[in-house]
C-alpha positions in Angstrom: 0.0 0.0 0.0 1.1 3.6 -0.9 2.4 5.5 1.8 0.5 9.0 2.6 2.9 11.6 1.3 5.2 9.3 -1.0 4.2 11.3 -4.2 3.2 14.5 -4.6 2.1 17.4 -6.9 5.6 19.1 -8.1 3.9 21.5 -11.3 0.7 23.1 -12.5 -0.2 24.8 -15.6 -3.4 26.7 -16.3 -3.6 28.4 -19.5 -6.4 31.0 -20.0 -10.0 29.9 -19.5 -13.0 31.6 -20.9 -14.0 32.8 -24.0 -10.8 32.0 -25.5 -11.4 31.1 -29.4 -7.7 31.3 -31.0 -6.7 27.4 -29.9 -7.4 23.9 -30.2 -8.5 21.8 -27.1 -5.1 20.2 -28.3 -3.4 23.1 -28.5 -4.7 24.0 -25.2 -3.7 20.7 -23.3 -0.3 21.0 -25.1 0.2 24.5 -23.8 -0.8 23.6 -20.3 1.5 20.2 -19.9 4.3 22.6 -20.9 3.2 25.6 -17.9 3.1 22.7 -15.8 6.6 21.0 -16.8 7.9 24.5 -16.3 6.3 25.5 -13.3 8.1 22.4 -11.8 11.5 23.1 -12.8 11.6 19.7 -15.3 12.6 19.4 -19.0 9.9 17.7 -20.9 12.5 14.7 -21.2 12.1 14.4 -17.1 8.7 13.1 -18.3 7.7 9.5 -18.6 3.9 9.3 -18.0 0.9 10.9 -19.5 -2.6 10.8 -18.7 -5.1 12.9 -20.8 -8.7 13.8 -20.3 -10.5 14.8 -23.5 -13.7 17.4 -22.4 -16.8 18.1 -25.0 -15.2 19.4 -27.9 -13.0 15.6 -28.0 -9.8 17.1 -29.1 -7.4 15.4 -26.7 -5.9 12.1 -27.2 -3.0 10.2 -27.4 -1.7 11.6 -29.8 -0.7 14.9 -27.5 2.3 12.8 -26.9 3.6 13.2 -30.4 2.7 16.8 -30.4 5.0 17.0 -27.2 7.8 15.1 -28.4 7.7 12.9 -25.9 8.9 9.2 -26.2 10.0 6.0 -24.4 7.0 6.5 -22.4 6.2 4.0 -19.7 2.8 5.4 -18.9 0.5 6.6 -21.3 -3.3 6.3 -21.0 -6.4 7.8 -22.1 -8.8 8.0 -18.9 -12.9 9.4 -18.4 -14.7 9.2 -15.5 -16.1 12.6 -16.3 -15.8 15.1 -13.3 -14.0 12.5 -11.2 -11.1 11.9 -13.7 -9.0 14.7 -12.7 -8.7 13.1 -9.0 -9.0 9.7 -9.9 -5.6 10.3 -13.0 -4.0 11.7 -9.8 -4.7 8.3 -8.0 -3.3 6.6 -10.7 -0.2 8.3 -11.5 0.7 8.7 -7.8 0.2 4.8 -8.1 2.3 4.1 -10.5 5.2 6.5 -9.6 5.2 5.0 -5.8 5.7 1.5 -7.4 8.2 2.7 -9.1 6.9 2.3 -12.9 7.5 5.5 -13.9 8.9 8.9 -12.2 7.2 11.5 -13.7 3.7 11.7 -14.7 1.6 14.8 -16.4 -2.0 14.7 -16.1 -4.4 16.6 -18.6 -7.6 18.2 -19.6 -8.5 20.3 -22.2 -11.8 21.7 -23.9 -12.8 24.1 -26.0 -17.3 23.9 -26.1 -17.9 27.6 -26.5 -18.1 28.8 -30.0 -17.8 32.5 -31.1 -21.6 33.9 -31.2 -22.8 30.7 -30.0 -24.4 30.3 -26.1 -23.1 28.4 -23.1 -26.0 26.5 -22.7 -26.1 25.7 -26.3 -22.5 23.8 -25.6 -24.3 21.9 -23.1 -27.1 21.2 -25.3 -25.3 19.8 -27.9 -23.1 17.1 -25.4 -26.6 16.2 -23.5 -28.5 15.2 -27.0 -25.6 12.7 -28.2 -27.5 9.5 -28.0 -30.6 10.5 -26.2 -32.8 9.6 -28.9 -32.1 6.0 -29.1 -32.6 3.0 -26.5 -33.4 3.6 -23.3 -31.5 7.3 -23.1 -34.4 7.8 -25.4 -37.1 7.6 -22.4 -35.5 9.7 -20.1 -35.4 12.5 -23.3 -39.0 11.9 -24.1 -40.4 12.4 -20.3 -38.1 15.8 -20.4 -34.7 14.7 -18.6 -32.5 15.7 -21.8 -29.9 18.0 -20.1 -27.9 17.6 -17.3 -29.4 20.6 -15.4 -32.9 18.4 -15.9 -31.4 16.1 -14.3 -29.4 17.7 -11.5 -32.6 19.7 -10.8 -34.0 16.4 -10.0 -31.9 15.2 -7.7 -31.8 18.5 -6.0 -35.4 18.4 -5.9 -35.6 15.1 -4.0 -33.2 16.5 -1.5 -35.8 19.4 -1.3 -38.7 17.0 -0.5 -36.6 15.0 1.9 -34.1 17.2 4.0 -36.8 20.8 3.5 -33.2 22.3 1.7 -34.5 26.0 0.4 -33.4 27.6 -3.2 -32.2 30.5 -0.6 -30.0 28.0 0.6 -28.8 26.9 -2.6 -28.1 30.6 -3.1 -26.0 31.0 0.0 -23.7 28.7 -2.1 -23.4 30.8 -5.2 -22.9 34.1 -2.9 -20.6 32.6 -1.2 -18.5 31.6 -3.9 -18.7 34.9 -5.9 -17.0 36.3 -2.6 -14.0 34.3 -3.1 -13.4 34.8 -6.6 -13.7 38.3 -6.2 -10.3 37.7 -4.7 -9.2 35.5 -8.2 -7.4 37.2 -11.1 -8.4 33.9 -12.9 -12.2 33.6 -12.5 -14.4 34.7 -15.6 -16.9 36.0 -12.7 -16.2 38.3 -10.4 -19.0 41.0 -9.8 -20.2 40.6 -6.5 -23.8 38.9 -6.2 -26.5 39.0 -3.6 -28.8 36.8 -2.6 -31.7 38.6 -4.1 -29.5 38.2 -7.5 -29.7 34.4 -7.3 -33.2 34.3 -6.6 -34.3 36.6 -9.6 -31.8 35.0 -11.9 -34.0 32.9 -14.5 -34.7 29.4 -14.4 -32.9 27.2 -16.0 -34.8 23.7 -14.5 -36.7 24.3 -11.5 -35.4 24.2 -8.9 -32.0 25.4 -10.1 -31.5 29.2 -10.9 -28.8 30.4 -13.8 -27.3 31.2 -10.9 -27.0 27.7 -9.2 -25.1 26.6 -12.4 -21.6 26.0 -13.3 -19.8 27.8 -16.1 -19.1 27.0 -19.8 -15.0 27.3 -20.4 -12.4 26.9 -23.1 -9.4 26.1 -21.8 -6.8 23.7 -20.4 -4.8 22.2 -17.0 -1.9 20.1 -16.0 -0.6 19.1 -13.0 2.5 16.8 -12.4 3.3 14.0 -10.2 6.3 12.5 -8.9 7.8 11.3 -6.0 8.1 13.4 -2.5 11.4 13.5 -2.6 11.8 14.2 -6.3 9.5 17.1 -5.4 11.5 18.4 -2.9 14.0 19.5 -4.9 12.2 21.3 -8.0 11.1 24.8 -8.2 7.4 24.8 -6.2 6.6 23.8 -3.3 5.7 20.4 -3.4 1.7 19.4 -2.5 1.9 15.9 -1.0 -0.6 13.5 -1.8 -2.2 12.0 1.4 -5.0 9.5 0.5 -7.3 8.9 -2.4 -10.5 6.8 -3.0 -13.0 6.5 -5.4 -16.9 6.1 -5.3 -19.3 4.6 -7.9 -23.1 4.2 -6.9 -24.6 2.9 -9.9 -27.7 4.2 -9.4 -30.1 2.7 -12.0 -32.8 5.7 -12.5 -35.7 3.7 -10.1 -37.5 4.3 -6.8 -35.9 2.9 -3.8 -32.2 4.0 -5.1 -30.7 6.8 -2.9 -30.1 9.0 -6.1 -30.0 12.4 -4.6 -29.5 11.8 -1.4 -26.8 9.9 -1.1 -23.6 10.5 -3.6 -20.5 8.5 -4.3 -18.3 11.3 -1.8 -19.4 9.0 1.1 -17.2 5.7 -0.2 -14.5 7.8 -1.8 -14.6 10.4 1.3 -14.0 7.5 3.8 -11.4 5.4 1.5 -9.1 8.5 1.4 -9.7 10.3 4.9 -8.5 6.4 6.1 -5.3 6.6 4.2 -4.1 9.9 5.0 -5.3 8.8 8.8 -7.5 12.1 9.2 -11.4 12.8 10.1 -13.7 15.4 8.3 -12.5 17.7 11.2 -9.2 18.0 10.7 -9.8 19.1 6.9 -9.2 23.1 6.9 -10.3 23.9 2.9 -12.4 22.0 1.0 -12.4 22.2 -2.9 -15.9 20.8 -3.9 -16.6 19.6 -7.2 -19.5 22.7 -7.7 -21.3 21.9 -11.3 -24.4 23.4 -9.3 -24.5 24.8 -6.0 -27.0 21.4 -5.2 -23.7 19.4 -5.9 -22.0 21.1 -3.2 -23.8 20.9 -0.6 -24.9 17.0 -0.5 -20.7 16.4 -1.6 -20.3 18.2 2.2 -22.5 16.6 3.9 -21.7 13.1 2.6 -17.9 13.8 3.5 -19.4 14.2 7.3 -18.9 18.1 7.6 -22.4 18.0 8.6 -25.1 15.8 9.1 -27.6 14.6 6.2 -29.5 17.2 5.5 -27.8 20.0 7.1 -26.3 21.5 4.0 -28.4 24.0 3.5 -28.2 25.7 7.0 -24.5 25.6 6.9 -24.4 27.2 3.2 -27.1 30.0 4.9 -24.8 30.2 8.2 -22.0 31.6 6.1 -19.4 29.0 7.1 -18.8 28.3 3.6 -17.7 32.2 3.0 -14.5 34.2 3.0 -13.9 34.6 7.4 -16.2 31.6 7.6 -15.3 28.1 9.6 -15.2 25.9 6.8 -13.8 27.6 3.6 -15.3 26.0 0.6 -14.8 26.8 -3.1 -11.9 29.6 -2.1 -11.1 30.6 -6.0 -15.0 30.8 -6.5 -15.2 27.4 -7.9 -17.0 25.9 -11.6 -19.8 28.8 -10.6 -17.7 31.7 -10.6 -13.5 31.0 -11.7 -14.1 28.5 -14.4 -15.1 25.1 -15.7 -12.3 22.7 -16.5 -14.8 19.8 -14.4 -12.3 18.0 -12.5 -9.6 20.2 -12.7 -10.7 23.5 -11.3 -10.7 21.8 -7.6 -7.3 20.3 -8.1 -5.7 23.6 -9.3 -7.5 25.6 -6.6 -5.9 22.9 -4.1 -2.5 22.9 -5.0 -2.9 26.9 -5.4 -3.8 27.0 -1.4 -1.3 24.2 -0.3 1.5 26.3 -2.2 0.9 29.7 -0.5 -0.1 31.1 -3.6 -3.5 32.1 -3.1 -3.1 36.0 -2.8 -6.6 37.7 -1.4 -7.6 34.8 -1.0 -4.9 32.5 0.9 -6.3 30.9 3.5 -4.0 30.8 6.8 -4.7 27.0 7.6 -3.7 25.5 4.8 -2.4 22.3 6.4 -5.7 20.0 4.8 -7.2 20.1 1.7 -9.8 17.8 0.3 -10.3 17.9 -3.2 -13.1 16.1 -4.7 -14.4 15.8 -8.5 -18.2 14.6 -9.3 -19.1 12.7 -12.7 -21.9 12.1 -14.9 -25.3 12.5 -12.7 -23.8 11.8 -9.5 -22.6 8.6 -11.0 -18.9 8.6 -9.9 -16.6 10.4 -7.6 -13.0 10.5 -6.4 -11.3 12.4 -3.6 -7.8 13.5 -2.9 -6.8 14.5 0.2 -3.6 16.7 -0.4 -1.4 19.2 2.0 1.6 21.3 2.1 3.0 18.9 4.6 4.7 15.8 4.2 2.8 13.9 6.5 
């Protein structure tokens, strides 16, 4: 078993995230395993593993290795778990370099949905009809379900019925998140809202708001991984990688399933709080996997930072906030920085652990979850990561 704090996070590249039209999602992923390679202090020759995650637009593959020149590879891998990929590749390469197959690994993602002159939700629109009118997909499109918000809004719906979790509340979340990007040179949104915003904001599928949903980016990120004590002599601080686990429900669409209520975080939240040897209570920033501000909150409470059902008064209590007791979300998150799905926890992680976080730093840094969300609530992975070697 790998030891908590044998690898850890040595480089990150972000390359600019928005409405950027003038790249690939290639050319993006290229550009941000190169920042990243960089940022660590390593030649692209230092590298020996590569794991890419291809987003929407499909432009990322294997063949990024090519367009990198790199060669005698011993890792190379295309990986999709949607949302969860980004912790789950770090899972893997951290595997693999602690056994010793490889010493350096890159980790990917790239997408470029947004056309010029074309809407965000159109992007979304286009990825949620692939398929849906065929075979089963087919019936969930017919009786409306045809977009992930439909879908999200469902599940945030049920928690509604069961737990009595408000749209205000849901709107504590967004708020609370605009207040920390405000503090982000990197997020696309940074205009303080108010609550009254949120609630006035037009529906996109009731019960979520426009506001209670994620952004639509173009862009790319990369992180590296190598061993601790590689790390510890490059050019960043190094973010050690304490635990990991991975959660998949499998929830098959019928009554009696827990879809909802219950989310993947509580099997991946558990299998990497036991490896790094630490309880929801010693975690000081939590980077939540936010495609809508629903996600959030059920993600914290099935990681135990508050009883079922308690999201929604801890979102309202303003713990969540900038000078709150649990900082969530501190570069704003997929509803205000930017939406590179798994990534823009990760990158917001290793941001804090570094030191690096400006306005926004938070001064216990010493615990960090990180956790990424895919499909409907379908999978999840967790990384618990930290400044410290352990």
């Amino acid at each position: 078993m790998t030891a908590p704090g044998a690898t850890a996070i040595a480089g990150l590249g972000l390359t600019d995230v928005g409405k950027v039209y003038d790249r690939t999602a290639g050319q993006f992923a290229a550009e941000a395993v190169r920042l990243a390679v960089a940022d660590a202090g390593l030649a692209m020759t230092d590298l020996d593993g590569l794991l890419v995650m291809a987003g929407m637009a499909k432009g990322v593959n294997l063949e990024l290795a090519d367009t990198l020149g790199l060669s005698d590879l011993r890792l190379l891998a295309q990986i999709n778990t949607y949302g969860a990929t980004a912790a789950a590749m770090v899972e893997y390469a951290s595997m693999a370099v602690a056994n010793g197959s490889v010493s350096a690994v890159a980790c990917v993602f790239a997408d470029t949905p947004l056309r010029p002159g074309a809407s965000a939700g159109g992007a979304w629109r286009e990825y949620a009809s692939r398929g849906a009118s065929t075979g089963f997909a087919s019936l969930r499109a017919a009786s409306g379900l045809s977009s992930a918000a439909a879908k999200y809004a469902l599940a945030a719906r049920r928690h509604m019925l069961r737990y009595g979790t408000t749209s205000e509340q849901l709107g504590a979340v967004a708020v609370s998140q605009r207040q920390w990007a405000q503090h982000n040179p990197r997020a696309q949104f940074r205009e303080p809202i108010t609550l009254a915003d949120h609630q006035n904001s037009r529906m996109i599928s009731d019960p979520l708001h426009l506001l209670d949903c994620c952004l639509v980016s173009n862009g790319g990120a990369a992180v590296i991984v190598t061993s601790a004590e590689r790390a510890r002599d490059l050019a960043q601080p190094p973010t050690y990688v304490w635990g990991w686990g991975q959660g998949h429900p499998g929830y098959s669409w019928h009554r009696g399933s827990e879809f909802g209520l219950v989310t993947g975080a509580v099997q991946a939240g558990r299998a990497a709080m036991k490896m790094a040897g630490i309880t929801p209570a010693e975690v000081t920033i939590r980077e939540i996997y936010d495609c809508y501000t629903y996600t959030t909150l059920v993600t914290l409470e099935d990681y135990g930072f508050c009883a079922k059902g308690e999201g929604g008064p801890l979102a309202e209590s303003g713990a969540l906030a900038p000078g709150g007791a649990l900082p969530t979300n501190t570069g704003g998150g997929q509803l205000s920085a930017y939406y590179l799905v798994g990534m823009t926890p990760l990158i917001e992680a290793v941001t804090q652990a570094r030191g690096h976080g400006g306005a926004r730093q938070v001064d216990d840094n010493n615990v960090i979850l990180v956790s990424g969300n895919g499909g409907v609530l379908a999978h999840h992975a967790t990384l618990i990561l930290s400044p410290q070697p352990g």
